[in-house]
C-alpha positions, 0 to 999 in steps of 0.5 A: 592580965588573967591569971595563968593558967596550968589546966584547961580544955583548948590552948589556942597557940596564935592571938590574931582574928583567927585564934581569937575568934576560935575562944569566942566562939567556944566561950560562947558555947558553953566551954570557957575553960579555954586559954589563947596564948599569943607571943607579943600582943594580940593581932601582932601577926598577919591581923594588924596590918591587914587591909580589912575588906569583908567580901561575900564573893567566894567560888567555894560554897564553904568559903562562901559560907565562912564570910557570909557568917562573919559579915552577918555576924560583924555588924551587930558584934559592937553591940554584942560585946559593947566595943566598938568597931569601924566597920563600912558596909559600903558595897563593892563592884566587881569589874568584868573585861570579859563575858566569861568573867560574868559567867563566873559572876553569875554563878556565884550570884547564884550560890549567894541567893541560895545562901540568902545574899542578893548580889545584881549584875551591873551592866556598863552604864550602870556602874557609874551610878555606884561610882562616879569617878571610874571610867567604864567603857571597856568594861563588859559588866559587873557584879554588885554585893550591897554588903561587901565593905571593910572593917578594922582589924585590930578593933574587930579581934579586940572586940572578940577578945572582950566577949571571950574575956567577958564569958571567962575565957583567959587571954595571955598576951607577951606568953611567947609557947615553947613546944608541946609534949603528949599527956596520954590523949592530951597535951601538955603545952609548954611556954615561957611563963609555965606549961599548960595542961590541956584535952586539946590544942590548936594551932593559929600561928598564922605566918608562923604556923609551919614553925609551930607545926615542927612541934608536933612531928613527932606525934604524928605531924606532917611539915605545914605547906605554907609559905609566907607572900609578901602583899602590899598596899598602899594609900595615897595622901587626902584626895579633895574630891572623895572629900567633897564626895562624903561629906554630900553623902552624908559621910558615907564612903565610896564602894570597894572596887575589885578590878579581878581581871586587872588583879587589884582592889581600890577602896576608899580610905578616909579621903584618900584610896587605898590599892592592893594589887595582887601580882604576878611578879611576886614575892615570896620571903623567908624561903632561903638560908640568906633571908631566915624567918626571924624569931619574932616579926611582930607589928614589923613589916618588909621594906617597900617595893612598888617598882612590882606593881607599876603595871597594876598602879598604872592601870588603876589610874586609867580606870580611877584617874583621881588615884593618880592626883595626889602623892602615895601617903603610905605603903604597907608591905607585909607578911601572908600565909599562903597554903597552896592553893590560898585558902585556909587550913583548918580541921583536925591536925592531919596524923595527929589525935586532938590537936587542930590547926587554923591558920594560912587564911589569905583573907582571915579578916572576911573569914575570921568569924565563920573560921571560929565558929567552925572551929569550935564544932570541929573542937566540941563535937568532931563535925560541922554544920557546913561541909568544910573538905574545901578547906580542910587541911588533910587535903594536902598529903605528902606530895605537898613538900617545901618546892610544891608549896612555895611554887603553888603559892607562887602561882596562886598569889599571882591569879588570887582573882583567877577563874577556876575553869572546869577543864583547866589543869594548873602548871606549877609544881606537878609531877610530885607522883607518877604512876609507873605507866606515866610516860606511856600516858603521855606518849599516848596523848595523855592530857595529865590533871593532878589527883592529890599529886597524883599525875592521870590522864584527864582524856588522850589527845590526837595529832591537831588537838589544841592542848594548850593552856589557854584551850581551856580557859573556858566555861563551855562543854565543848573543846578539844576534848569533847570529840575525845572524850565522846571516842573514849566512851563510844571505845568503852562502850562499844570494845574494851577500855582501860584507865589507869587509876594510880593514886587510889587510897588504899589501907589494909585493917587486920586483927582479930575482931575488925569485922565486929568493931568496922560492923558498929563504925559503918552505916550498913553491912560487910561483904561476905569473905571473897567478895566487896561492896560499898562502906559508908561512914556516917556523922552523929547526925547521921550526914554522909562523912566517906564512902569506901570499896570494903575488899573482903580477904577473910573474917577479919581481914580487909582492905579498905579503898578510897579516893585519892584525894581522901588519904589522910581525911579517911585513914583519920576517921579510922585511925583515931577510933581504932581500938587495941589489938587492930592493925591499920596500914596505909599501903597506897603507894605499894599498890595501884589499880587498872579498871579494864572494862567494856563488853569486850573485857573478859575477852582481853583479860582471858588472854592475860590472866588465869582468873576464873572470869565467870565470877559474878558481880562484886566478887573477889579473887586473887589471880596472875595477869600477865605473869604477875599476882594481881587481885581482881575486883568485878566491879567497874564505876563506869557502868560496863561488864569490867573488873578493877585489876589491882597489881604491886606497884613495881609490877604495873608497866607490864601488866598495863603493857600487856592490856594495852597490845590486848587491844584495850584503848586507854581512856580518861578521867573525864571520860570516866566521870561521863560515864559514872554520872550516866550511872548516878554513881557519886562523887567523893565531897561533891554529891557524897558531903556532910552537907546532906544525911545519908537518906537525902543522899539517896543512899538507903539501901547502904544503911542497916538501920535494924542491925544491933550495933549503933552505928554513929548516926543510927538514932538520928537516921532511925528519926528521919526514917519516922519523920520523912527526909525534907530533901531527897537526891534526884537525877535530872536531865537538864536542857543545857546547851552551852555547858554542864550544870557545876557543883552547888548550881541552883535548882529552881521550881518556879520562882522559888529555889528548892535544891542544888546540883552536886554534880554534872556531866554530859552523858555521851551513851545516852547523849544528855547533860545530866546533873545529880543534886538534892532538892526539896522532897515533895518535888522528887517524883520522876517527871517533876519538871525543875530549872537549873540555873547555869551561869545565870540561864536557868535551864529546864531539868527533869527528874529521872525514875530512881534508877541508872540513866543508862542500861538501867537494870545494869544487864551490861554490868552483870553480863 
């Protein structure tokens, strides 16, 4: 074993694919000086008795990104590192019940091709030409990944292990860590054979990562919201015609099945099958004072409980009659790391300057490759080459409390293959934060969604609406909110609306100073005292990171706004550069804001208010609405004459009491996302991501690149500028009669594939689908005529002039 260590620059806490991968990827960098340490032998957690499948199939564009680059990277790895490694790349089917399930098909065989994977959609006769032995005449189709496979675990991160060891990493193994303490900005890690100086830590622990998270509570640390899912799998003795099967193939084995609408996997085993069910009875453990987590579960695992999956094994036999021919050879049933929404969280350490976690992967083995090299650049550089927020872990804030997460795994685990429609809202654990005009939402008709736990109204339902669950589980544009949502719009239009906006992300910055050092933070220019605009924060390559409401109260006093669901990512990005003297406090909660706007507005707020309402566009001023201070903002992201109202929390019943008997009909946040598109407004960490730069993101004129301060960003935009952008953002109205372009839908011009749409939405006022979306530059020009490919149909779309689709000299906006 490698001499231990007092000094390095990463201590990854966690020998399992993750970790392991974490010290490849950084000794390949350059950075060797690293130290994994792991409490028993590698891949004793999760990582041993892991099935091993690596799918390309993922609904996330990132996560998409993470497998691809692990697959591509596995099969040239032995080689690599000269170990060798059991890998099948033997394909995998994808079975669908239903037409909608080949929608969800088709959309990801999009996004695959786009990132350079050739996935086929099957019809029924064809699905026994890849598998002889399935019964498919209850099948609606397929899909067909040529590279999905399996690969042993244990041989894959050993591998990892000896490239690391080879570049001079230090591995050490049965090195069971203690605790943490702060060295100035480092740390000092603490384990059983001595402590371990470091610039930064990461936690990998896998099942045992909330355990290690404790550790760093008290330097700013949240509780981790994982919860640990018993899985099992089992594999069945010798089958003799998958034998016979082999050897006529040359040895090669059978695809991978994935029965998603079922719920399970069935692959091909040595010569028996191996079937992994995903139920909806399961179970999670190590939740109660009765069933503690033990110390050390190393290479342990649950005892068996196959009574829970006789349902799926039953209806896996009807699919594969072979699987019921022979006896179950052995079952697997171990521990999983479940974050609420089952995928991995990873990134920087929320509330915690340089540490970073990345552990909670339901499907670390397919991810374990691009989780590495991912995590290396967040370690080394502070960004990434992809746009990770899908999985970063500040995605969770503190509505994500030990009943949240365990009912959120509960839920997910048991819809681990669900499709994630885009009007559907998930039931388990919501409610966590209500707005103090939640049940008059409700009474209302309020269709409620969750906005980092946050409960809004999604559109208002009437007397006869279908608002059940399964009313929307559906892909299409049209349900039982599309005639509401059209009446929202038309109210707003056409009188005056209100959406209450609770949960907005909202921190005050003071000091003497702050206006200079958020001048060299910030890509462009600040308001002037009593006014607002639009802050946009930049990478070192000059991508997009956030975008904030800048509220300027005087010289160097601020409040600084933000999405909801960016809380902990944005008040990061600003705490962790904040120098002396400043003060930055997160006052969400204390706060929250009404948008009152239409043509109508200023009438009803005359009646409420003693604000000055001639006011021009983005001013600012402090005022009394309905007896109560408030701050009012002429602003309104719906592209209508409007003000933001912002009241103390305490007070905001009575104040959304008194716009609502003024006459205002309350809208939703479908309505509100209808009417920005109209506008081309973005969205946070769909059309404003790090995955374009701020020029092709069309955002310009919200950069100051002749302003003396050197803005993280400047020199590379500066280069662009000189160079050209080689992709630009467009607007396109696209001819999509079924249902509105979803985000990363591939744009096509002819038969070759030029961009993406980050959003789109039907226009209710100018009654189009309207999609925003970056695409090659030469192909920017108004009139250019695209295709946008929505769920397999590619739909004509053309480019609008760089302007707002509706009231596009922004008369109403100003009036």
């Amino acid at each position: 074993m490698a001499e231990f260590p007092t000094s390095a620059r990463v201590v990854i806490i966690g020998g399992g694919v993750v970790g392991v991968s974490t010290l490849y990827h950084l000794a390949k960098a350059g950075w060797s000086d690293c130290v994994l340490i792991e409490k028993n032998e590698l891949t004793a957690g999760s990582t041993w008795h892991a099935a091993g499948n690596t799918p390309n199939f993922a609904g996330s564009w990132a996560v998409m990104n993470m497998q691809r680059y692990s697959l591509e990277m596995y099969r040239t790895l032995a080689d690599d590192v000269d170990y060798p490694i059991n890998y099948h790349v033997t394909g995998a089917i994808r079975l669908a019940h239903t037409k909608d399930r080949m929608r969800e098909f088709e959309r990801v065989a999009s996004m695959g091709r786009y990132q350079g994977l050739q996935m086929d959609m099957l019809e029924p006769h064809q699905i026994q030409d890849y598998y002889p032995f399935m019964e498919t005449h209850d099948l609606e189709g397929a899909l067909w990944d040529p590279l999905d496979g399996d690969i042993d675990p244990a041989q894959l991160t050993q591998a990892m292990a000896k490239g690391a060891r080879d570049l001079g990493a230090n591995i050490q193994r049965f090195c069971p860590a203690t605790g943490v303490s702060r060295d100035g900005n480092g740390w000092i890690v603490h384990t059983e054979k001595g402590d371990i100086s470091c610039d930064y830590v990461m936690n990998a622990a896998g099942y045992y990562a909330a355990r290690v998270g404790e550790w760093f509570k008290p330097y700013g640390g949240r509780d981790v919201p994982l919860t640990v899912m018993s899985h099992q799998y089992f594999l069945t003795e010798e089958i003799p015609e998958i034998k016979e099967w082999t050897v006529a193939n040359g040895g090669g084995h059978l695809p991978m099945i994935r029965d998603v609408d079922t719920s399970y996997y069935l692959r091909q085993d040595n010569y028996g099958l191996n079937l992994g069910p995903y139920e909806r009875n399961c179970k999670a453990h190590w939740i109660t004072e009765d069933d503690p987590m033990p110390h050390d579960f190393s290479f342990q695992l649950y005892p068996d409980d196959l009574d829970r999956l006789e349902w799926y094994i039953e209806d896996a036999m009807e699919r594969v009659p072979l699987l019921g021919s022979q006896g179950v050879g052995r079952v697997i049933n171990g521990p999983i790391p479940y974050a609420p929404d089952g995928l991995p969280m990873m990134g920087p350490m929320p509330g915690v300057k340089n540490a970073f976690e990345a552990h909670s992967f339901t499907f670390g083995i397919a991810q374990g490759g691009g989780a590495g090299k991912v995590m290396a650049e967040w370690i080394m550089h502070g960004e990434t080459e992809w746009d990770m927020w899908a999985v970063d872990g500040r995605r969770y804030t503190d509505h994500a409390d030990a009943d949240f997460s365990l009912k959120k795994a509960l839920e997910t685990y048991g819809h681990e293959y669900a499709m994630h429609f885009p009007h559907h809202e998930w039931p388990a654990a919501r409610d966590k934060k209500l707005s103090p005009n939640h049940e008059r939402l409700v009474a209302d008709g309020g269709q409620m969604g969750a906005y980092n736990g946050w409960e809004r109204a999604n559109w208002f339902a009437k007397d006869g609406d279908d608002t059940s669950e399964e009313g929307t589980e559906t892909w299409a544009r049209e349900g039982s909110w599309t005639a509401r949502v059209k009446e929202e719009v038309e109210a707003v239009r056409d009188g005056v609306g209100v959406i209450d906006m609770c949960g907005f992300s909202r921190f005050t910055l003071k000091g003497e100073g702050a206006a200079e050092w958020l001048r060299g933070t910030v890509a462009g220019a600040l308001p002037k005292a009593g006014r607002m605009n639009l802050i946009y924060l930049s990478d070192n390559r000059g991508r997009i990171v956030t975008e904030m409401s800048c509220i300027r109260h005087g010289e160097d006093d601020f409040t600084l706004m933000t999405a909801a669901v960016a809380q902990w990512h944005d008040f990061d990005l600003l705490a962790n550069k904040l120098p002396e003297g400043l003060e930055l406090v997160d006052v969400s909660k204390a706060y929250t804001t009404m948008l009152v706007t239409g043509p109508q507005s200023r009438d009803l707020l005359a009646a409420i208010s003693d604000a000055d309402l001639a006011s021009g566009w983005l001013s600012l001023q402090n005022a009394t609405v309905a007896g109560h201070e408030a701050t009012l903002t002429r602003v309104s992201f719906v592209g209508e004459l409007g003000w933001e109202v912002h009241v103390a929390t305490e007070n905001a019943a009575a104040v959304y009491t008194a716009i609502r008997d003024g006459g205002a009909t309350p809208f939703g946040m479908f309505a509100l996302d209808s009417m920005r598109i109209e506008k081309g407004y973005r969205t946070w960490k769909g059309d404003l991501s790090t995955d374009y730069t701020m020029l092709e993101g069309g955002l310009e004129r919200f950069v100051r690149l002749n302003k003396e301060q050197d803005f993280p960003g400047k020199a590379a935009l500066q280069a662009e500028k000189q160079q050209g952008s080689k992709k630009g953002f467009v607007t396109l109205v696209v001819e999509a009669p079924f249902a509105d372009a979803p985000y990363m839908s591939t744009v096509w011009s002819g038969d070759e594939v030029v961009g993406e749409t980050t959003s789109g939405n039907f226009g209710y006022r100018v009654n189009k689908s309207i999609a925003l979306g970056v695409v090659r530059s030469d192909l920017t020009e108004p009139g250019t005529e695209l295709e946008v490919e929505i769920f397999g149909e590619r739909c004509k779309a053309v480019v609008q002039p760089d302007q707002p689709l509706w009231d596009p000299e922004n008369e109403r906006l100003r009036a």
